[in-house]
C-alpha positions as CSV (number, residue, x, y, z in Angstrom):
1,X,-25.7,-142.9,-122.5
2,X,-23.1,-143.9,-119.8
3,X,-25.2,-146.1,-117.1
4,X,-24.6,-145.3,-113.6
5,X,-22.1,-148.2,-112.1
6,X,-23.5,-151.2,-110.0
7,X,-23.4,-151.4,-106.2
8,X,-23.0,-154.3,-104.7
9,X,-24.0,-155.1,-100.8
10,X,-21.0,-157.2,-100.2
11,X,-18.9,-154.4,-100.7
12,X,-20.1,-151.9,-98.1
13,X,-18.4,-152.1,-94.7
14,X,-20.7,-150.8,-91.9
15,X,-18.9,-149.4,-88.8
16,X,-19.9,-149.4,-85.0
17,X,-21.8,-146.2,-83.8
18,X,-20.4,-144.6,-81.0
19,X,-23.2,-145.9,-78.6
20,X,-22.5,-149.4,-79.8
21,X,-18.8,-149.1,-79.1
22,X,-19.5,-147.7,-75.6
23,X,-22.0,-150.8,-74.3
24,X,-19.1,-153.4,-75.9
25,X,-16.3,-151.1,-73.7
26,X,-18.7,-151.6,-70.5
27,X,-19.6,-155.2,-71.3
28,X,-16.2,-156.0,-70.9
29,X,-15.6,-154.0,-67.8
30,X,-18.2,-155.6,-66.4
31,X,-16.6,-158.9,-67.4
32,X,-13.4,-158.5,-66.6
33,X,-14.2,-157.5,-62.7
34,X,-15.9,-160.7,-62.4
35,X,-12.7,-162.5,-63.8
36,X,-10.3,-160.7,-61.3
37,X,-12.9,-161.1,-58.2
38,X,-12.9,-164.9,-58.8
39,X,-9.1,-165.0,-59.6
40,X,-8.1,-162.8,-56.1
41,X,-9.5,-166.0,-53.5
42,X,-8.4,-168.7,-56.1
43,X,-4.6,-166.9,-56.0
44,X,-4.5,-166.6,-52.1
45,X,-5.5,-170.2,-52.0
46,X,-2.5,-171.6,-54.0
47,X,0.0,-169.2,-52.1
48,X,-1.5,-170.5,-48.6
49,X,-1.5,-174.5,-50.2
50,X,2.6,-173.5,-51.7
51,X,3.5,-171.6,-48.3
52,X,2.5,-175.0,-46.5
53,X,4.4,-177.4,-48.7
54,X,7.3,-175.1,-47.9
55,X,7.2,-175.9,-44.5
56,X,6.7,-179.7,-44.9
57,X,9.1,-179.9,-47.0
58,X,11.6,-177.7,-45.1
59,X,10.1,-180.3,-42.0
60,X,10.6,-183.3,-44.0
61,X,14.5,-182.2,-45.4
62,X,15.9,-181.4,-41.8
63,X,14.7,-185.5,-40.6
64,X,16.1,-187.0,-43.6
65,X,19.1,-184.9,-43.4
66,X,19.7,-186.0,-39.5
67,X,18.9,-189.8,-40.2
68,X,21.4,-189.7,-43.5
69,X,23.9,-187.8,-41.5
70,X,23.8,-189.2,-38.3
71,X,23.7,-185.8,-36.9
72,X,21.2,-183.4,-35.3
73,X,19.5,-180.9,-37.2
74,X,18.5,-177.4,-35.9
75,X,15.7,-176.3,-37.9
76,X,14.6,-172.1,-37.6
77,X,11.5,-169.8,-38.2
78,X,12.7,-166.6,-38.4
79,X,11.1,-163.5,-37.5
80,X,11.2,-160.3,-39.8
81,X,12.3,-157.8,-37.8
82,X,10.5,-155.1,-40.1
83,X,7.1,-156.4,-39.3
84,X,7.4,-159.3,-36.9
85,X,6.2,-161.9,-38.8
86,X,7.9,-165.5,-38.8
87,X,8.3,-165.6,-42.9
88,X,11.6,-167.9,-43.0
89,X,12.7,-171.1,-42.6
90,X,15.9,-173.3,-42.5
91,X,18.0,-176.0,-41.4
92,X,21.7,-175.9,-39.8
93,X,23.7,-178.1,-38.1
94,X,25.1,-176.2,-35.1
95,X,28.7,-175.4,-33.8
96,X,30.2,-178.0,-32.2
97,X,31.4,-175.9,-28.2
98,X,33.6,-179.0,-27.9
99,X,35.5,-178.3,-31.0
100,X,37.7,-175.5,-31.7
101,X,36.9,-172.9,-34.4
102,X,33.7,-175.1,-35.1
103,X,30.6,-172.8,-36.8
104,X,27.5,-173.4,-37.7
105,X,27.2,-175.0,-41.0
106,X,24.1,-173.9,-43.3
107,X,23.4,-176.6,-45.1
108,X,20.5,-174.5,-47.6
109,X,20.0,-171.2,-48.1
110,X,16.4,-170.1,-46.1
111,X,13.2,-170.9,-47.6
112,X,11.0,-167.4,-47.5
113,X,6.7,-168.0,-47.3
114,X,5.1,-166.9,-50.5
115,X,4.1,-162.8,-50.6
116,X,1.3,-162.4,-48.1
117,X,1.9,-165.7,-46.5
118,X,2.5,-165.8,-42.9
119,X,2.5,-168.1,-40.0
120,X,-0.6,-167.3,-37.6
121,X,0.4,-166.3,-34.0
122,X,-3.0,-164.5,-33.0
123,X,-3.5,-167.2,-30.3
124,X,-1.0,-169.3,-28.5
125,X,-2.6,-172.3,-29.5
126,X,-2.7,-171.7,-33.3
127,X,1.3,-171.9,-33.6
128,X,2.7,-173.1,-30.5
129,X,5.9,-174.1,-31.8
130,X,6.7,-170.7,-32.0
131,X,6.0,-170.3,-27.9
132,X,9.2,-170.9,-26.4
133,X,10.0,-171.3,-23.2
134,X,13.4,-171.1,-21.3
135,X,15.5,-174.2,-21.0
136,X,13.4,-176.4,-23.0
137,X,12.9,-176.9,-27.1
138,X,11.5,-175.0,-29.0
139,X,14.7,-172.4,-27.8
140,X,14.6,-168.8,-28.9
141,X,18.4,-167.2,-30.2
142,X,19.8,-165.2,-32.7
143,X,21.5,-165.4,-36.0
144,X,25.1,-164.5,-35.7
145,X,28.3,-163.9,-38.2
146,X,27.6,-167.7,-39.4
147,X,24.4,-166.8,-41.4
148,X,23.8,-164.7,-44.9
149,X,23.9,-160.9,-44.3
150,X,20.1,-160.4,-44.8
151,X,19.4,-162.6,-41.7
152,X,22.3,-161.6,-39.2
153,X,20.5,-160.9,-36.5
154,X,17.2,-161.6,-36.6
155,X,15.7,-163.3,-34.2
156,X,14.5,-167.2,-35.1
157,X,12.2,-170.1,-33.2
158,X,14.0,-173.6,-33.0
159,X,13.7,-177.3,-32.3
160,X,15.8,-180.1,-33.6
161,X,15.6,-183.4,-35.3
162,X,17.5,-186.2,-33.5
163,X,19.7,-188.7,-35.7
164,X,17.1,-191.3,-35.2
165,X,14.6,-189.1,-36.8
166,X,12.6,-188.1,-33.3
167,X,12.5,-184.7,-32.4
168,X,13.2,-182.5,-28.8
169,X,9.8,-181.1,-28.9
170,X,8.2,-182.1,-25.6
171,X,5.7,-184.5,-25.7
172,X,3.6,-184.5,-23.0
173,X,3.2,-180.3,-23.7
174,X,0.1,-179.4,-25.7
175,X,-1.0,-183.0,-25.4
176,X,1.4,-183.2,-28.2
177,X,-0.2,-180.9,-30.5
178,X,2.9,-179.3,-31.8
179,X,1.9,-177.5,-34.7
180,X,2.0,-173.8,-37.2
181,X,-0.9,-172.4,-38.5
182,X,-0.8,-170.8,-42.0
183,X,-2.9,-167.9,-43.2
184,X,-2.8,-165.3,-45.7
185,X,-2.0,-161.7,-44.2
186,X,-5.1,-160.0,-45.5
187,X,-7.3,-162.8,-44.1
188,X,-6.6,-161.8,-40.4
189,X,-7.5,-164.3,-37.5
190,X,-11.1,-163.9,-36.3
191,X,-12.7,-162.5,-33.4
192,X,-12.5,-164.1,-29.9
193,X,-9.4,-166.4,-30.7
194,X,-10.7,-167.9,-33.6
195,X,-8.8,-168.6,-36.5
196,X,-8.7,-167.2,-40.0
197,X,-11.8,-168.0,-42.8
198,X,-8.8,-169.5,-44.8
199,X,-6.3,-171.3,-42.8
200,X,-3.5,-174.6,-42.7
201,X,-2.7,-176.2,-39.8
202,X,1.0,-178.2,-40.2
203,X,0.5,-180.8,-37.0
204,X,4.1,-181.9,-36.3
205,X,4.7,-185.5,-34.4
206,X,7.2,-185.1,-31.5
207,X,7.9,-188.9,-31.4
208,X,8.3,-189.6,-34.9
209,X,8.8,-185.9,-36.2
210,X,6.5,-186.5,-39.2
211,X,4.4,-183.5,-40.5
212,X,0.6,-183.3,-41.8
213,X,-0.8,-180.7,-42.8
214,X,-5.1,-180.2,-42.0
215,X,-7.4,-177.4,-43.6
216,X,-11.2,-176.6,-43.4
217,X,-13.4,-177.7,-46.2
């Protein structure tokens, strides 16, 4: 008589039920919206912290550039003429009106803000290098044949770094507070003239033309 073959427990596989499946599908829903809440601040953070190195550098590169070339360096924020925000920045060295067929000379190609970074003009006071007023620095002017097509012109902010690495910026104005104010655009500024939750303020020396940058804790 043939005897019925052996099972063995190791060999059976058990597979989820449908329930089962459906509370490990939702566990990891729930998971993974906690992952990208946290990640959305932390990634607005580090574009606000890059966007400010950009400008310190970009500060820092037009003073070396004027005391290694013994020349004065413009250096512009330009305004996007589709929404209005100052989103680029760069350093020329201007025509010569004493020398025929001088141009301006771009000496880098402009250095945009991160996406979503912008410079905060809510209040006079958060950006005032960007408040210019006639006959003095920071001038206001527009970018002509000299410049790469995508910025003919627009419209641009500028002051200038002497040779001896001082700048034009007045000092005695804003009790020589010359500074920008970085904030992300969907952190807007807050009511009553306040600034953003999130902001960097890039405080700009007139005298020396050295940069810091300050943000809340």
């Amino acid at each position: 008589m043939n005897k019925p073959p052996k099972m063995h427990r190791g060999n059976w596989t058990q597979a989820f039920s449908l329930i089962e499946l459906l509370a490990a599908i939702t566990i990891i829903a729930i998971i993974a919206s906690f992952i990208t809440g946290a990640i959305g601040p932390i990634s607005q953070s580090m574009n606000l912290a890059n966007g400010a190195n950009r400008v310190t550098d970009e500060l820092d590169f037009a003073r070396q550039t004027a005391i290694a070339r013994n020349q004065t360096v413009e250096i512009r924020f330009y305004q996007n003429s589709q929404d209005n925000q100052y989103d680029s920045i760069v350093c020329v060295i201007q025509a010569n009106p004493n020398v025929a067929n001088s141009k301006t000379i771009w000496i880098e190609k402009p250095n945009h803000l991160p996406n979503g970074v912008i410079i905060d003009t809510g209040n006079p006071s958060f950006s005032p290098i960007l408040t210019a007023t006639a006959g003095r620095s920071p001038k206001v002017g527009t970018a002509d044949s000299s410049a790469p097509p995508a910025m003919r012109n627009e419209a641009y902010v500028a002051f200038h770094f002497r040779p001896n690495g001082t700048t034009d910026l007045d000092g005695d104005a804003w009790a020589g507070a010359w500074c920008l104010t970085l904030r992300n655009a969907t952190s807007p500024s807050g009511k009553d003239g306040d600034p953003a939750a999130n902001f960097i303020t890039i405080l700009i020396d007139p005298f020396l033309g050295c940069a810091r940058t300050f943000q809340p804790q």
